[in-house]
C-alpha positions as a Markdown table, in Angstrom:
| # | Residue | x | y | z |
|---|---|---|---|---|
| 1 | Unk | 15.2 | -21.9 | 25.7 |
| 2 | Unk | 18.0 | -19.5 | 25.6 |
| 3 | Unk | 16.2 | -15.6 | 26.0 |
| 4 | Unk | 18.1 | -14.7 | 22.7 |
| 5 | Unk | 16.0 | -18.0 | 20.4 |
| 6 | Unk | 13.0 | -16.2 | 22.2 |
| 7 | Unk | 13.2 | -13.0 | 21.2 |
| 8 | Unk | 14.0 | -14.0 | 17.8 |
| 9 | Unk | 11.4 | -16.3 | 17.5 |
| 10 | Unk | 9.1 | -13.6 | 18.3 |
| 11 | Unk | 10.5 | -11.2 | 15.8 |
| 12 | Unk | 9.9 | -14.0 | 12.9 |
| 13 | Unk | 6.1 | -14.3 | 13.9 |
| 14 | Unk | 5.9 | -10.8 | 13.7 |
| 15 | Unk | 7.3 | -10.6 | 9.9 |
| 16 | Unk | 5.1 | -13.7 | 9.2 |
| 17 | Unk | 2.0 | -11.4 | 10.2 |
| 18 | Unk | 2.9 | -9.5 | 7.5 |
| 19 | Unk | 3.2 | -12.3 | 4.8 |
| 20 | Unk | -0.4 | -13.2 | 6.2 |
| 21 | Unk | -1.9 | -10.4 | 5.6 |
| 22 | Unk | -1.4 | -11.1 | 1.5 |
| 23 | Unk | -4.8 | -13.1 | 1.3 |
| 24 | Unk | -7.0 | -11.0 | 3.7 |
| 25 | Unk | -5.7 | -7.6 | 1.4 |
| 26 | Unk | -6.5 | -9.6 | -1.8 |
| 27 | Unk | -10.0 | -10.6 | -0.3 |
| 28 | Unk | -10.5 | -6.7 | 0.2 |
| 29 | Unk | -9.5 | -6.2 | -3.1 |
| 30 | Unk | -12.1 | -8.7 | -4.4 |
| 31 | Unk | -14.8 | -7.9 | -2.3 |
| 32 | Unk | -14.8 | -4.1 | -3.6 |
| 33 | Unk | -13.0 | -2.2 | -1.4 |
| 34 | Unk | -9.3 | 0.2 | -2.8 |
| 35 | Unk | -6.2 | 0.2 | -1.3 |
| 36 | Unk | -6.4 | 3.6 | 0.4 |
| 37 | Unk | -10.1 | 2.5 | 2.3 |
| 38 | Unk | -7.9 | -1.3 | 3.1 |
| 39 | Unk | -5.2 | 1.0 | 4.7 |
| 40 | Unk | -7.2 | 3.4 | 6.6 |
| 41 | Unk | -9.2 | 0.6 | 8.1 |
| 42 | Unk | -5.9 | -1.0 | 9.4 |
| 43 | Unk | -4.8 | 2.3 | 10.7 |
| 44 | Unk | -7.9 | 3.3 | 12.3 |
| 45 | Unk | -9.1 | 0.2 | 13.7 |
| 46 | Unk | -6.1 | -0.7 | 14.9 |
| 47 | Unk | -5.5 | 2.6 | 16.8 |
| 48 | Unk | -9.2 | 2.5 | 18.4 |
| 49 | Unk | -8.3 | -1.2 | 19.4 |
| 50 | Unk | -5.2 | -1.0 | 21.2 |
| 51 | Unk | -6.5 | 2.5 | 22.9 |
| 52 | Unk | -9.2 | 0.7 | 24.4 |
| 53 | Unk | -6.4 | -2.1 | 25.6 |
| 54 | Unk | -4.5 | 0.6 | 26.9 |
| 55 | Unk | -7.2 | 2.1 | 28.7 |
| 56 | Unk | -8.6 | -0.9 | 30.5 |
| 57 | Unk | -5.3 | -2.5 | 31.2 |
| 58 | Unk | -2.3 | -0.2 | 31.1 |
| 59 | Unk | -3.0 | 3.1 | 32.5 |
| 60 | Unk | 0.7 | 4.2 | 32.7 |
| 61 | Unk | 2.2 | 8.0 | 32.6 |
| 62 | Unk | 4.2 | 8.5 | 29.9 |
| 63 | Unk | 6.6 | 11.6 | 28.7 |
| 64 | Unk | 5.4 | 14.0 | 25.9 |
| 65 | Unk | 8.7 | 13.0 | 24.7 |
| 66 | Unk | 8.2 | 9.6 | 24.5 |
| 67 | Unk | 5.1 | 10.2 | 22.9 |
| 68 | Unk | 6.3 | 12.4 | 20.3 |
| 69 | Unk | 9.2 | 10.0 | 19.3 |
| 70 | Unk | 6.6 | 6.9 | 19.0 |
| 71 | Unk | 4.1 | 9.4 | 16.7 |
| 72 | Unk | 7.5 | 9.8 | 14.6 |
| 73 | Unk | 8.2 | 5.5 | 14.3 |
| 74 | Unk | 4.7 | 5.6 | 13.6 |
| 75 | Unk | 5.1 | 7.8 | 10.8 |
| 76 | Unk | 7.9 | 5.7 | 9.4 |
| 77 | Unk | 6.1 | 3.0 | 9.6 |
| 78 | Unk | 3.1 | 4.5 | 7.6 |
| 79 | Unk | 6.1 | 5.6 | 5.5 |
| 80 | Unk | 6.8 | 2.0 | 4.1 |
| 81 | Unk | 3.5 | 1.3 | 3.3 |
| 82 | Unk | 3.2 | 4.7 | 1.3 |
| 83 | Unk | 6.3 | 4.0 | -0.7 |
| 84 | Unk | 5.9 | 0.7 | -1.3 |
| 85 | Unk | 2.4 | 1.5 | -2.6 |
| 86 | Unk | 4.1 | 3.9 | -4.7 |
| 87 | Unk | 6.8 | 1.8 | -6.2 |
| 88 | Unk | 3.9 | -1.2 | -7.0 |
| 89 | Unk | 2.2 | 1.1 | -8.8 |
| 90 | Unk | 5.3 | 2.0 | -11.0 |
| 91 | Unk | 7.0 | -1.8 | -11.0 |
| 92 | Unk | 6.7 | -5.4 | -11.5 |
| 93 | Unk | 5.5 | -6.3 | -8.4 |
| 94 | Unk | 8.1 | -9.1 | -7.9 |
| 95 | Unk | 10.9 | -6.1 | -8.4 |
| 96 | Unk | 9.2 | -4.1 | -6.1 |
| 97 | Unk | 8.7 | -6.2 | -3.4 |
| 98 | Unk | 12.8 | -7.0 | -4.1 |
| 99 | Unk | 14.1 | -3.8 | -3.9 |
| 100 | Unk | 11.8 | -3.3 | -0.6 |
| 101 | Unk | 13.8 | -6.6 | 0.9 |
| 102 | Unk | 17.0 | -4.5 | 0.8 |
| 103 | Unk | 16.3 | -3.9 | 4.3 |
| 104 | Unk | 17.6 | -7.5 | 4.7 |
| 105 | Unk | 21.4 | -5.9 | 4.7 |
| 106 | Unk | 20.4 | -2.1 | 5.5 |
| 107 | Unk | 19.9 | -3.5 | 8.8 |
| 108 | Unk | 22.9 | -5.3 | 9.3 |
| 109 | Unk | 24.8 | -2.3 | 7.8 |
| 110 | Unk | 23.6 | 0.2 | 10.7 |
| 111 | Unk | 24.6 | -2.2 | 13.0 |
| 112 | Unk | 28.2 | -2.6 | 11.9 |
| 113 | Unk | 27.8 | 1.3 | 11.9 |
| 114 | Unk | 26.6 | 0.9 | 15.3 |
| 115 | Unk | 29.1 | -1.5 | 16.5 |
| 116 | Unk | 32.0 | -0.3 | 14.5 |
| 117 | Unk | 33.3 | -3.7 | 13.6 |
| 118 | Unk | 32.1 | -6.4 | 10.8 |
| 119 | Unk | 29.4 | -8.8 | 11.3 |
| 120 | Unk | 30.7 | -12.3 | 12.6 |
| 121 | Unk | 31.0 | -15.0 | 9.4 |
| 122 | Unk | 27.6 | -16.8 | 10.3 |
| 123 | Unk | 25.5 | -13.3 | 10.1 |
| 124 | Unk | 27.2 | -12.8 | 6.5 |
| 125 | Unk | 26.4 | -15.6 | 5.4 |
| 126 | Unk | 22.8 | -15.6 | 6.4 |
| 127 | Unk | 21.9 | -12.3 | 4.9 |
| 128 | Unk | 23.5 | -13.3 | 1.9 |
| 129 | Unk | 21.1 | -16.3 | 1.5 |
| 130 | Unk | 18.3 | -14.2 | 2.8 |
| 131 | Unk | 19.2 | -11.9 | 0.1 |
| 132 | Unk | 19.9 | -14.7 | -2.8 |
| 133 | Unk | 16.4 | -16.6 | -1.7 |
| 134 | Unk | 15.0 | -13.4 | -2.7 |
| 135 | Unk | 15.5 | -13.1 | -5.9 |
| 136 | Unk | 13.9 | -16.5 | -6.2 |
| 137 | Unk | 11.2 | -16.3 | -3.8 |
| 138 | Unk | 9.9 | -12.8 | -5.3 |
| 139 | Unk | 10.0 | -14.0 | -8.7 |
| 140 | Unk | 12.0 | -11.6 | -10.1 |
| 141 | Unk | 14.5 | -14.3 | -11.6 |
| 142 | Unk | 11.1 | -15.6 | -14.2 |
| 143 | Unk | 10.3 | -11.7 | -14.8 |
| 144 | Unk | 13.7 | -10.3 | -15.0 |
| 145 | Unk | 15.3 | -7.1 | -13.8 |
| 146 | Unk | 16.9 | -4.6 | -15.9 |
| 147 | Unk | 17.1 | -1.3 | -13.7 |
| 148 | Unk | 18.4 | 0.6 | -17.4 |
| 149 | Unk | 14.4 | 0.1 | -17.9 |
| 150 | Unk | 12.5 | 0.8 | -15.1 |
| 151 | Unk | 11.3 | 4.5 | -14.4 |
| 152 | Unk | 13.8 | 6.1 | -11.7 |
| 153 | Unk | 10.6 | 7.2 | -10.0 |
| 154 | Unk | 9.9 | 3.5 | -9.4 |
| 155 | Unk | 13.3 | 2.5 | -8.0 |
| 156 | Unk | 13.8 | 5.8 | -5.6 |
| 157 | Unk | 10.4 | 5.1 | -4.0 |
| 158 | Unk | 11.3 | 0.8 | -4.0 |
| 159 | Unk | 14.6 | 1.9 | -2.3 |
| 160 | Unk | 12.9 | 4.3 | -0.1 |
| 161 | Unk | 10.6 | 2.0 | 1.3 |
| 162 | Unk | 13.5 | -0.4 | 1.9 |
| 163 | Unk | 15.1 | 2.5 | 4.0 |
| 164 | Unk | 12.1 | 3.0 | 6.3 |
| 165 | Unk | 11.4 | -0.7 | 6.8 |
| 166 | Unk | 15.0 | -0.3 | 8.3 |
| 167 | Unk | 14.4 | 2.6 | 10.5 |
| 168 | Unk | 10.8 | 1.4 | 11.7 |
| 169 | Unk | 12.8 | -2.1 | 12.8 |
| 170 | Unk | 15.8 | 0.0 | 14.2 |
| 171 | Unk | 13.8 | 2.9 | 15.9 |
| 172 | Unk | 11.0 | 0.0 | 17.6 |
| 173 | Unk | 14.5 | -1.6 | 19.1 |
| 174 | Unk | 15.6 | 2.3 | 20.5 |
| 175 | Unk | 12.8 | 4.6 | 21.2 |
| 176 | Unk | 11.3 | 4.4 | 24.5 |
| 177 | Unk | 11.9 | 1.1 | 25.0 |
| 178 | Unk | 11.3 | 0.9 | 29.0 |
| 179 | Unk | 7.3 | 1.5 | 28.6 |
| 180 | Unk | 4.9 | -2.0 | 28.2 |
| 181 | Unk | 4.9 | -2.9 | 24.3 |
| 182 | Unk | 1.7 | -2.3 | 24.1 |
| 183 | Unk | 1.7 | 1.6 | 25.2 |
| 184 | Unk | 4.0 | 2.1 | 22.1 |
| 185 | Unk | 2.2 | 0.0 | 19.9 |
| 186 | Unk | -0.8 | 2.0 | 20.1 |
| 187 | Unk | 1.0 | 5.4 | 20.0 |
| 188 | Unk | 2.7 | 4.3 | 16.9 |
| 189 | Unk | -0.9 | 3.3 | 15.4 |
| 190 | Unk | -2.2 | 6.8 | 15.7 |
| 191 | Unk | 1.5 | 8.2 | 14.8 |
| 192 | Unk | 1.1 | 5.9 | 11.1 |
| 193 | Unk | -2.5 | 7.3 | 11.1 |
| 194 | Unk | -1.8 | 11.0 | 11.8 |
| 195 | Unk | 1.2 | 11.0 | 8.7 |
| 196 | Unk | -1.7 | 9.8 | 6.3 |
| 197 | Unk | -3.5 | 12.8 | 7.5 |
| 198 | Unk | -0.8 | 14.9 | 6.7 |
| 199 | Unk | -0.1 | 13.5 | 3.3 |
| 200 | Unk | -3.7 | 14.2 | 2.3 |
| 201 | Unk | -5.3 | 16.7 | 4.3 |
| 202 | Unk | -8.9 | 15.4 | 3.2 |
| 203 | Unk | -7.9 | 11.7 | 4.4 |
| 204 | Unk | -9.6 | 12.4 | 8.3 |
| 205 | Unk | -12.8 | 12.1 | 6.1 |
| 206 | Unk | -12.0 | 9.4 | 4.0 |
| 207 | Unk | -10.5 | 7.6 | 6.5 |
| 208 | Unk | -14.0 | 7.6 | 8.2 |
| 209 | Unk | -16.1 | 6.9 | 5.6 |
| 210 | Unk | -13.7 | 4.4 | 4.2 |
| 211 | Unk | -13.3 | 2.6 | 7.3 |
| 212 | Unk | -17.2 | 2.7 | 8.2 |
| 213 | Unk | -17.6 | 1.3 | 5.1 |
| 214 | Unk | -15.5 | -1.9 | 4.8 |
| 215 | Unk | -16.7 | -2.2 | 8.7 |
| 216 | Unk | -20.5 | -2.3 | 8.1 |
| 217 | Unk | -20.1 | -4.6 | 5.1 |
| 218 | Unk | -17.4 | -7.0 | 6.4 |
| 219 | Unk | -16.6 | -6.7 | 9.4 |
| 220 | Unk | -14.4 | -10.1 | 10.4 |
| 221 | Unk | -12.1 | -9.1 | 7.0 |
| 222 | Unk | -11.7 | -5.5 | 9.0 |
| 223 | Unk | -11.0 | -7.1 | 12.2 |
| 224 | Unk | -8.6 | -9.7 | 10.8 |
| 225 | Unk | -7.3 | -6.9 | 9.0 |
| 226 | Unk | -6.4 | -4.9 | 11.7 |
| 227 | Unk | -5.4 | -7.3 | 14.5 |
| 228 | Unk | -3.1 | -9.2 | 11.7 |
| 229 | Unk | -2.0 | -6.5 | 9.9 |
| 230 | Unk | -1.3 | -3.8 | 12.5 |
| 231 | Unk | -1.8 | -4.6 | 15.9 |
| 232 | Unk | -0.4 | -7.9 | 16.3 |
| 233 | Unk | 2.8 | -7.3 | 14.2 |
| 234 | Unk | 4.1 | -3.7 | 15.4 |
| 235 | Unk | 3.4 | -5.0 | 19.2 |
| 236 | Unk | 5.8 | -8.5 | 18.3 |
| 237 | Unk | 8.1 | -6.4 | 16.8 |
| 238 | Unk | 8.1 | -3.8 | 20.1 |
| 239 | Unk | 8.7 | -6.5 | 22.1 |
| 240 | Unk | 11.1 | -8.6 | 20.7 |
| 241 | Unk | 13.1 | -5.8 | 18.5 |
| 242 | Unk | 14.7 | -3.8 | 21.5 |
| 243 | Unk | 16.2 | -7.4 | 22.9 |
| 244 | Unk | 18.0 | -7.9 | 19.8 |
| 245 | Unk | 20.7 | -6.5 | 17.1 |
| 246 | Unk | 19.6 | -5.0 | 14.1 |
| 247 | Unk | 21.2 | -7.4 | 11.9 |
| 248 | Unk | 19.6 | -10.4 | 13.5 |
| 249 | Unk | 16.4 | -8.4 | 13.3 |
| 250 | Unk | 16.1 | -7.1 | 10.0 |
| 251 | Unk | 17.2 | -11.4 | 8.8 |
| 252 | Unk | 14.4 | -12.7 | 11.1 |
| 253 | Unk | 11.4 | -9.5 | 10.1 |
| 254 | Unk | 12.1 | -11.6 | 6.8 |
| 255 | Unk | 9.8 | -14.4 | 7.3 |
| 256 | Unk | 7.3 | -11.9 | 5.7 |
| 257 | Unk | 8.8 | -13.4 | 1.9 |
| 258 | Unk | 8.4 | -17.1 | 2.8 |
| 259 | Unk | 5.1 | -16.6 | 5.1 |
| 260 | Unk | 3.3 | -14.5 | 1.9 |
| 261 | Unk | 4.0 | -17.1 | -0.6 |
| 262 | Unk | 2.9 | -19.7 | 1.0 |
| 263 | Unk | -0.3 | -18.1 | 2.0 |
| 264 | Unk | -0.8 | -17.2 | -1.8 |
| 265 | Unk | -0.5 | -20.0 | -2.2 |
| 266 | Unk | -2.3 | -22.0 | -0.1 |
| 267 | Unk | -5.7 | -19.5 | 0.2 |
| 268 | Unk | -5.6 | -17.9 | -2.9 |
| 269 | Unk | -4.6 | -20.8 | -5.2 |
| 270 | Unk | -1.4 | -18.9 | -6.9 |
| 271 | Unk | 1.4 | -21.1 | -8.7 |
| 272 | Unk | 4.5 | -21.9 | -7.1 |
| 273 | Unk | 7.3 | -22.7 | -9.4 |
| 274 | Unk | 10.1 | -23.9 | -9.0 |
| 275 | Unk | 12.4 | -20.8 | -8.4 |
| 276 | Unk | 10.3 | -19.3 | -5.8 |
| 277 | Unk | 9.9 | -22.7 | -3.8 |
| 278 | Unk | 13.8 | -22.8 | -4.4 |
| 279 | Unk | 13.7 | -19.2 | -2.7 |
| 280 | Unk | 11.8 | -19.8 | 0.0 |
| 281 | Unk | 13.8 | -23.0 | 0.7 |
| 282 | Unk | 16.9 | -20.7 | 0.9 |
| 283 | Unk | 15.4 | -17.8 | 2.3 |
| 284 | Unk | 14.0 | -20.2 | 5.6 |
| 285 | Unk | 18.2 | -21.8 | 5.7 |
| 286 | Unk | 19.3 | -18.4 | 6.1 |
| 287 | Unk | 17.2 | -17.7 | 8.9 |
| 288 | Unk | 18.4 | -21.1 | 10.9 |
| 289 | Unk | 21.7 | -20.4 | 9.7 |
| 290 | Unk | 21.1 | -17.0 | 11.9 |
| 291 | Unk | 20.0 | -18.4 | 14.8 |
| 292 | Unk | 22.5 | -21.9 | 14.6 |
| 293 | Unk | 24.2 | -21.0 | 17.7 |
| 294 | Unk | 21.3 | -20.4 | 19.6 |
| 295 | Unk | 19.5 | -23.3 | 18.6 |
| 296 | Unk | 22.6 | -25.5 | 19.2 |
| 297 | Unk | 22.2 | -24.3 | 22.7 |
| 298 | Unk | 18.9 | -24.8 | 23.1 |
| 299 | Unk | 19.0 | -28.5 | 21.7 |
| 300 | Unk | 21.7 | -28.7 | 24.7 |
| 301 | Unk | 19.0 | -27.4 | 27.1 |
């Protein structure tokens, strides 16, 4: 299998984490526990996890500098979970979650930026039906979206979180890319737990208590919660993200759409109509239309 199919292959399992998170989070939700204690479980778990990984397994020197660049993805990271929050708590959730999918062609402008030449036809095209199977998949198309009456608060903080998904997927691919992917998947763990320290300085202790709390009384949920939600996805994406342009990344992170639909639907019973299983449909075809070449190559193999 060409090395290129690999990586991106990787990079799709690591946005699917993402869309299988949906139904552990709602679970949370059910079982009693808010959104700040489900998010400084993740954080904090997942930092005390892949220390102790690090520490058994991978005991390598590493710069301050490189440190202090993967605390700053790791605050970008914890950056697109604080302004998406924001946003959902301002929007329609199906516009929210769209606007945050503008990544999609963020991350295929930086790399013409990069590059300083147009994407090739086949790239085009695939954003633009990752972008189209959006509308459909997030539902936005049944709830309708009229940006004259939405609350600008709501759209700058939708937009921003769109901007640091792009940076956290463009930043994993450059910053200190020649250490083991799990060294910088732990430092950006503590670096997404430190900025929600410095957002609320009383957080350290509500971080604790939260944390203790959802891992006394359900402990699998926090573990699942963790691994899924944190641990496994940033290291995919710190392995896979550096071996491949950010245009291709940013089209493959979005299996996240089709993966959390599907999960909705399948463990937590939501509907599916017909435009959001039209979305996902188109959403998944832009993704193989991405990869076409490479798959071509590997059917040769």
């Amino acid at each position: 299998m060409p090395a290129k199919l690999t990586y991106s292959l990787v990079m799709f399992l690591a946005g699917s984490c993402y869309g299988i998170v949906v139904p552990l989070v709602r679970a949370a939700y059910g079982a009693g526990f808010s959104t700040v204690e489900v998010m400084a479980t993740q954080y904090l778990l997942a930092a005390l996890l892949l220390s102790s990984i690090v520490a058994l397994f991978s005991r390598r020197r590493i710069k301050l500098l490189d440190v202090v660049k993967l605390l700053g993805v790791g605050a970008v990271a914890a950056g697109v979970s604080f302004s998406y929050f924001q946003a959902l708590s301002l929007l329609p959730s199906a516009t929210a979650l769209t606007l945050l999918f503008q990544f999609v062609w963020m991350g295929m402008l930086v790399q013409a930026l990069r590059e300083r030449h147009l994407p090739r036809l086949g790239a085009f095209g695939a954003m633009l039906l990752v972008m189209v199977g959006a509308l459909g998949a997030t539902g936005v198309v049944e709830e309708g979206f009229s940006p004259a009456s939405l609350p600008p608060a709501g759209l700058f903080f939708g937009m921003l979180s769109a901007l640091f998904y792009t940076a956290f997927l463009v930043l994993s691919s450059k910053v200190a890319t020649t250490l083991p992917a799990v060294n910088r998947t732990m430092i950006t763990a503590v670096g997404s737990l430190l900025l929600t320290f410095l957002l609320d300085p009383g957080a350290l202790l509500a971080t604790g208590l939260s944390a203790q709390s959802m891992l006394v009384s359900s402990l699998p949920l926090s573990l699942a919660l963790g691994l899924i939600g944190i641990c496994l996805p940033v290291f995919l994406i710190a392995l896979s993200a550096p071996k491949l342009p950010s245009g291709l990344t940013t089209v493959m992170a979005s299996s996240e759409l089709p993966s959390g639909v599907l999960c909705a639907v399948l463990f937590c019973g939501d509907p599916l109509p017909l435009s959001v299983g039209m979305g996902i449909i188109i959403v998944i075809g832009g993704i193989v239309l991405s990869e076409w070449e490479s798959l071509r190559a590997a059917a040769r193999q």
